[in-house]
Structures are given as C-alpha cells and as structure tokens.
C-alpha positions in Angstrom: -99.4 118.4 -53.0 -100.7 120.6 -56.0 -99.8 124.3 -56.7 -102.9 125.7 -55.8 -101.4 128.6 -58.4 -99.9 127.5 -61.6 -98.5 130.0 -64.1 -99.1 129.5 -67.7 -96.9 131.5 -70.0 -97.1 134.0 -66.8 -101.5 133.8 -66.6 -101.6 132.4 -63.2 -104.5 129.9 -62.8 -106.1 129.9 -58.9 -108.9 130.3 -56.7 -108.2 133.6 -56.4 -107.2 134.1 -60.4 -109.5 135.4 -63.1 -111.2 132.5 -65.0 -109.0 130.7 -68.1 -110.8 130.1 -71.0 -109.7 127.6 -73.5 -111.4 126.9 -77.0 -111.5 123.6 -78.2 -110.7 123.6 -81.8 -109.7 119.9 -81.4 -110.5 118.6 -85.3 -113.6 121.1 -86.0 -111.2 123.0 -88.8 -111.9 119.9 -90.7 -107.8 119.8 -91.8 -108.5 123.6 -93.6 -106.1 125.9 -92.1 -108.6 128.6 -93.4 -110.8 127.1 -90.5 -108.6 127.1 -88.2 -107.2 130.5 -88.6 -111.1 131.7 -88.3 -111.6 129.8 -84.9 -108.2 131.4 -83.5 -109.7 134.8 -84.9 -112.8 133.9 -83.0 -111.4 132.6 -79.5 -109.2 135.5 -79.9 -111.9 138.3 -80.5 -113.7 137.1 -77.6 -111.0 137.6 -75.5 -110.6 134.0 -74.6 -107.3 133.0 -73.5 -106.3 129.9 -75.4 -107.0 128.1 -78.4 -106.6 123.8 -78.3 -106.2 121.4 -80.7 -105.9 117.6 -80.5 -102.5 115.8 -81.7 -102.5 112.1 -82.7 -100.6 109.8 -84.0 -102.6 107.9 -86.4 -100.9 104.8 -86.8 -100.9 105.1 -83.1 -104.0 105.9 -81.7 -106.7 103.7 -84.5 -107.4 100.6 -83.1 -105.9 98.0 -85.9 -109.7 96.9 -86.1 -110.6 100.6 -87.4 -107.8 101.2 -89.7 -109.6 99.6 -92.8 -112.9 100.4 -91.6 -114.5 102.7 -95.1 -115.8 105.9 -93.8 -118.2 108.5 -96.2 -116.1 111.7 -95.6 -115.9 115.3 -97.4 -112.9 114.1 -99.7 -114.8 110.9 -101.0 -115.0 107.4 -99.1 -112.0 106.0 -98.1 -110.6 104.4 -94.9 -110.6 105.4 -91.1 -107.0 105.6 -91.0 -106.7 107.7 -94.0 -109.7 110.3 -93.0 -107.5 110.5 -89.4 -104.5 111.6 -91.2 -106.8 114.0 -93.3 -108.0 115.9 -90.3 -103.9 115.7 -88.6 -102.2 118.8 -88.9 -98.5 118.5 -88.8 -95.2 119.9 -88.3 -95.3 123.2 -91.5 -99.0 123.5 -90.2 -98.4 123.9 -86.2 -95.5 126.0 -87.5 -98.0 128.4 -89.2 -100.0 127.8 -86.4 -97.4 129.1 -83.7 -96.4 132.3 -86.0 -100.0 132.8 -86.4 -100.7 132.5 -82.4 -98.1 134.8 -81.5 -98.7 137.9 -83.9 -102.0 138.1 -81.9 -100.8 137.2 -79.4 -103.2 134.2 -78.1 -101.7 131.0 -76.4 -102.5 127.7 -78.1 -101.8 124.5 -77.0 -103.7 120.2 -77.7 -104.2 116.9 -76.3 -101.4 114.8 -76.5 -102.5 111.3 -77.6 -99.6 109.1 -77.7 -96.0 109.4 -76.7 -94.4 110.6 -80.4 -97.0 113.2 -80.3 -96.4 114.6 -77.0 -92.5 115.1 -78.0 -94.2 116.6 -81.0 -96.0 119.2 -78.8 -92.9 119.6 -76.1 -90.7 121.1 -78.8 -93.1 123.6 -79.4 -92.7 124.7 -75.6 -96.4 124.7 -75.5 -97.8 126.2 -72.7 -99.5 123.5 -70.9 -100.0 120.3 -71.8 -103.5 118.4 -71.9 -104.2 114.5 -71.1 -107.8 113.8 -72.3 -109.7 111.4 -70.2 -109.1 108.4 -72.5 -105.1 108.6 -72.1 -106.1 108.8 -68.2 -105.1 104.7 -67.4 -101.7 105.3 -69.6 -98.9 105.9 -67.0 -95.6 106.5 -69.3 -97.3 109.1 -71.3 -98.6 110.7 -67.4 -95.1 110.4 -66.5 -93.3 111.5 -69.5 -95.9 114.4 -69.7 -94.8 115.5 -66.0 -91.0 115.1 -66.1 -91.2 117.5 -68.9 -91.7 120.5 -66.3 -94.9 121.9 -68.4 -97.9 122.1 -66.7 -100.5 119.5 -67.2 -104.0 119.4 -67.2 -105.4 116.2 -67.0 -109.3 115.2 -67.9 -111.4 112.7 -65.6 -114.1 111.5 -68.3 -115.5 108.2 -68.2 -113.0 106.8 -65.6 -113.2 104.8 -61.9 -112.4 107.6 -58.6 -109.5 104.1 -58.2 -107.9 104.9 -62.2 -107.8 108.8 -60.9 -106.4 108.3 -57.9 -103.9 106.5 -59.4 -103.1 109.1 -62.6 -103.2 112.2 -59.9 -100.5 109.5 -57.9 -98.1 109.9 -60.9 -98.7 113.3 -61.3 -98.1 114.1 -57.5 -94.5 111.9 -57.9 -93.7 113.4 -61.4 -94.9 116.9 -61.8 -93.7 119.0 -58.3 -97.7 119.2 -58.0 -97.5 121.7 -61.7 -101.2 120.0 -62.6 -104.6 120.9 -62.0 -107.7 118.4 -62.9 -110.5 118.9 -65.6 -113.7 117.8 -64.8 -116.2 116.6 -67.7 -118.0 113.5 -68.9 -116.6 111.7 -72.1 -120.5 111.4 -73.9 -120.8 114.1 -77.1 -123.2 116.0 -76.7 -123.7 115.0 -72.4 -127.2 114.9 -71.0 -127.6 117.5 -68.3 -128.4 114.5 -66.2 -125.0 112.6 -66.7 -123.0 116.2 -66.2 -122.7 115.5 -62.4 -121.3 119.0 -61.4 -120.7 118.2 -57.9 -117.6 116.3 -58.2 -116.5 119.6 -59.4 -116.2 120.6 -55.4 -115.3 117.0 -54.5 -112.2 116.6 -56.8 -110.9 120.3 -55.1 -111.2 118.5 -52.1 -110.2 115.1 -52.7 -107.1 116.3 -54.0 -106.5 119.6 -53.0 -105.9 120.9 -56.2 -107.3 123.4 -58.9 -110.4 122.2 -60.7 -111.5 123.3 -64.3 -114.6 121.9 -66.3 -114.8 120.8 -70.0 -118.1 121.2 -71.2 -119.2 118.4 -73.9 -123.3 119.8 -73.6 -125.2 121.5 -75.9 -126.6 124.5 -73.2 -124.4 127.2 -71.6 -125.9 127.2 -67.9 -123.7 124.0 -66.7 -120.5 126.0 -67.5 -121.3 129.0 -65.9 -122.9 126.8 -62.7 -119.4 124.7 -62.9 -117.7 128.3 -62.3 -120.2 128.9 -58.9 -118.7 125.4 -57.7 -115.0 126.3 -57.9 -113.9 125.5 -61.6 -111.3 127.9 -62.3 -110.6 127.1 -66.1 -113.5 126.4 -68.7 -112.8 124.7 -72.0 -115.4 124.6 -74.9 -115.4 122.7 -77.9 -115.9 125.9 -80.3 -117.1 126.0 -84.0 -118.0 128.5 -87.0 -121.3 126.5 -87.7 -123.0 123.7 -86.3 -124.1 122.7 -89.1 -121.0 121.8 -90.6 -119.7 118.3 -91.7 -118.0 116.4 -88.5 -119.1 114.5 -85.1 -118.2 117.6 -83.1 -119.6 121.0 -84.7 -123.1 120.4 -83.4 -122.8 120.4 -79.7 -119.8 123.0 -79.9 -120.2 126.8 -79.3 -120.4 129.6 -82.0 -119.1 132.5 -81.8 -121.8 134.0 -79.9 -122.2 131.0 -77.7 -118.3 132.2 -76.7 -119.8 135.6 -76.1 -122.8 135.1 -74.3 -121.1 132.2 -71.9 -118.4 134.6 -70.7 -121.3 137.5 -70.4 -123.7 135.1 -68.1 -120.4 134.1 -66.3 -119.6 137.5 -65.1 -123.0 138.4 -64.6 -123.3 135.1 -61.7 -120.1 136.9 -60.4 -122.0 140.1 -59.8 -124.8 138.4 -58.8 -122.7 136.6 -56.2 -120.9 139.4 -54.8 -118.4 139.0 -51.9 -120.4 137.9 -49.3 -119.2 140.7 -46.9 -122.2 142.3 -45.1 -122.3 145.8 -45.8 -124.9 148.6 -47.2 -125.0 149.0 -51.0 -124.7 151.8 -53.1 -128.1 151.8 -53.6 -129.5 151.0 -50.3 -127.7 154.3 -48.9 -129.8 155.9 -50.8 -133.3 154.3 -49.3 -131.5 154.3 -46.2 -131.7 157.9 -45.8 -135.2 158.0 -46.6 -136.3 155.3 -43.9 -134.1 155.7 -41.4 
C-alpha cells in the first residue's frame, strides 16, 4: 500500500499537508545557465517549493531515425541529436545548479529518462525522483528508480489504466509504497476538453495513494480545480517569456501566472472552508440584529 504521507527532504506531502508546488524548468533555460538561474530566482520568489529539470541521455533517449534529422535551432541548423546535447546540462552545470539551490535554499530535482541518467540524478541525493509518462511502460528504470529508497513520482500521460496498473505494481513491490501518482495528459498545450480532471479522484481511489496534477494547458483554472479534487502536489511548466525560442515557453507560466495560480488556489480554499456548520464571524453580527 502507498504512504499516504511521504517526506521530501522533511516537506511532508498528504491529504492533510499544505500543497507542493514544483516548477517545471524542464529545457525552457534553452542550455543558458543565466536562464536557468532566473527561473530558480522566480520559482523561488514565489515561494514555490521545487524547481525541475529534465535529464536525458541523448544517445539514449533519440530514436536512431531522429539523430540525423536537420533542425533550424538558435545556434544555426544542425542535427536533432546535436541540438539535444545543446539544451543537456551536465555534471559542472547540476553542480552549479545544486550550490545554487541550496544557498536559497529551494529543492530542485528532474525526470529521469534513461537508466545512466537516473544514476546521474541518485548521486545528487535528489530529493525525489520523477518518471514522466513516456518512461511509464519501462520496468528496470521503475524498478531501479524504487530500490533506490527516494521517493518517486510517477506521471500517467498518454498511457492504458492496464500499463498503470502494472508501473504502480512495480512500484508497490519495489518502493515500500514511497510514490505518489501525477495526473496530466501528454498533449503540449492540452485542450481543456482532453484534461479529464476526474481521474484525479479515481486514481486516489484506485490506488489509494497521493495524487498530484501536472498541468500541460495554457489557462490556470484546471490547476486550481485539480487541487478541489484531491491533487496534493501541482507542477507547472514555468518560463521568463512565452515568446521565447522553444516548443515549451508558450503554454508555460510566467512569473505572474506562478503568482496568480497560488493566489486563486488559496482563495478556492477559503472559499471552501471546512465544512463544519457553525455561525461566522460575520453572521454573529447580523445575528444579533435579527434574532
């Protein structure tokens, strides 16, 4: 069975936790540290918890067909596989990276895409560990990930309920229950109509485990509705500009997107309450007036 609390770096994670908020940096610093030290600046600003990246090995993870495939890019035109390794940070830069995060301090973690870089991101002792939905069907990188004792969080885009009953399976047997799903749907930018929110409460049930959502849409209401149906952690792809060169800037959040999605989130909580039946501060007031 899942934790229904998991602690990361001592930030526990529950139903009855405050919410965890990651940014997405993923590639969106463009292989510019520059950037990327303004996103963490950002995420950490806005008081949101965690900062991601995304860590690939190249000659691993491009399809053989791609490798040779020319691409237009910022740095002139040249091959698929060589603008992959322009946009990879590496060992000196998640070095800088980790000095950087800690003088904040601000967590920072990314997706491990293929075996070599999920050692790569172990030996950092990164604080959780996150299986996007397109590793999902790959069970020795599930496995490895969970014998490594680091939480994991593993995304559900664009697979079969039979492919994550299987991964959550592994998990289950491997982890000691230290995971917790991520909802979201693998299209950039989603149509509201594709988000399907209401597996949000299905996968809590399902699998009795703690639910987040990553948000791949361009508006901030499905986010803070994925919060009212029991998503406990929230990731957002995050950017300086959406206008700036690369697939994932435009349907990513600004800083003020960051600011204004936390703001609408707490205001839903207020507006929720705690559903105990009791006169308000204000009603005392009227009360003594009409009654």
């Amino acid at each position: 069975m899942a934790n229904q609390t998991i602690l990361i770096k001592d930030t526990p994670i529950g139903d009855h936790s405050p919410l965890f908020y990651i940014a997405e940096i993923g590639i969106n610093h463009n292989g510019d540290m520059q950037i990327a030290k303004k996103l963490i600046d950002a995420a950490f600003a806005t008081n949101w918890q965690c900062v991601k990246f995304q860590k690939r090995t190249p000659e691993i993870c491009v399809p053989d067909h791609q490798k040779n495939v020319m691409r237009e890019t910022p740095w002139g035109k040249m091959t698929y596989l060589e603008y992959r390794h322009k946009v990879e940070f590496e060992q000196d830069d998640y070095k800088y990276i980790n000095q950087y995060c800690n003088q904040k301090p601000i967590l920072w973690t990314a997706s491990a895409w293929d075996l070599q870089s999920l050692d790569f991101l172990i030996n950092f002792n990164v604080p959780f560990i996150k299986i996007p939905s397109a590793k999902l069907t790959e069970d020795e990188l599930l496995k490895k990930a969970s014998q490594s004792k680091i939480p994991i969080f593993l995304s559900t885009g664009m697979s079969t309920i039979e492919e994550v009953d299987h991964a959550v399976n592994l998990l289950e047997t491997h982890s000691s229950g230290n995971y917790l799903l991520m909802h979201t749907n693998s299209t950039y930018p989603t149509p509201l109509k594709e988000l399907n929110l209401n597996l949000i409460p299905f996968l809590k049930q399902r699998y009795n485990c703690i639910v987040g959502y990553s948000g791949h849409e361009f508006a901030l209401l499905p986010s803070v509705v994925s919060t009212i149906l029991g998503a406990r952690v929230i990731e957002r792809h995050v950017t300086l500009d959406h206008d700036m060169w690369g697939s994932d800037h435009f349907a990513s959040l600004e800083v003020e997107g960051m600011i204004k999605l936390m703001r609408r989130i707490d205001e839903v909580k207020d507006i929720l309450g705690d559903g105990v039946k009791k006169v308000s501060e204000g009603e005392a007031i009227i009360r003594k007036k009409l009654r």
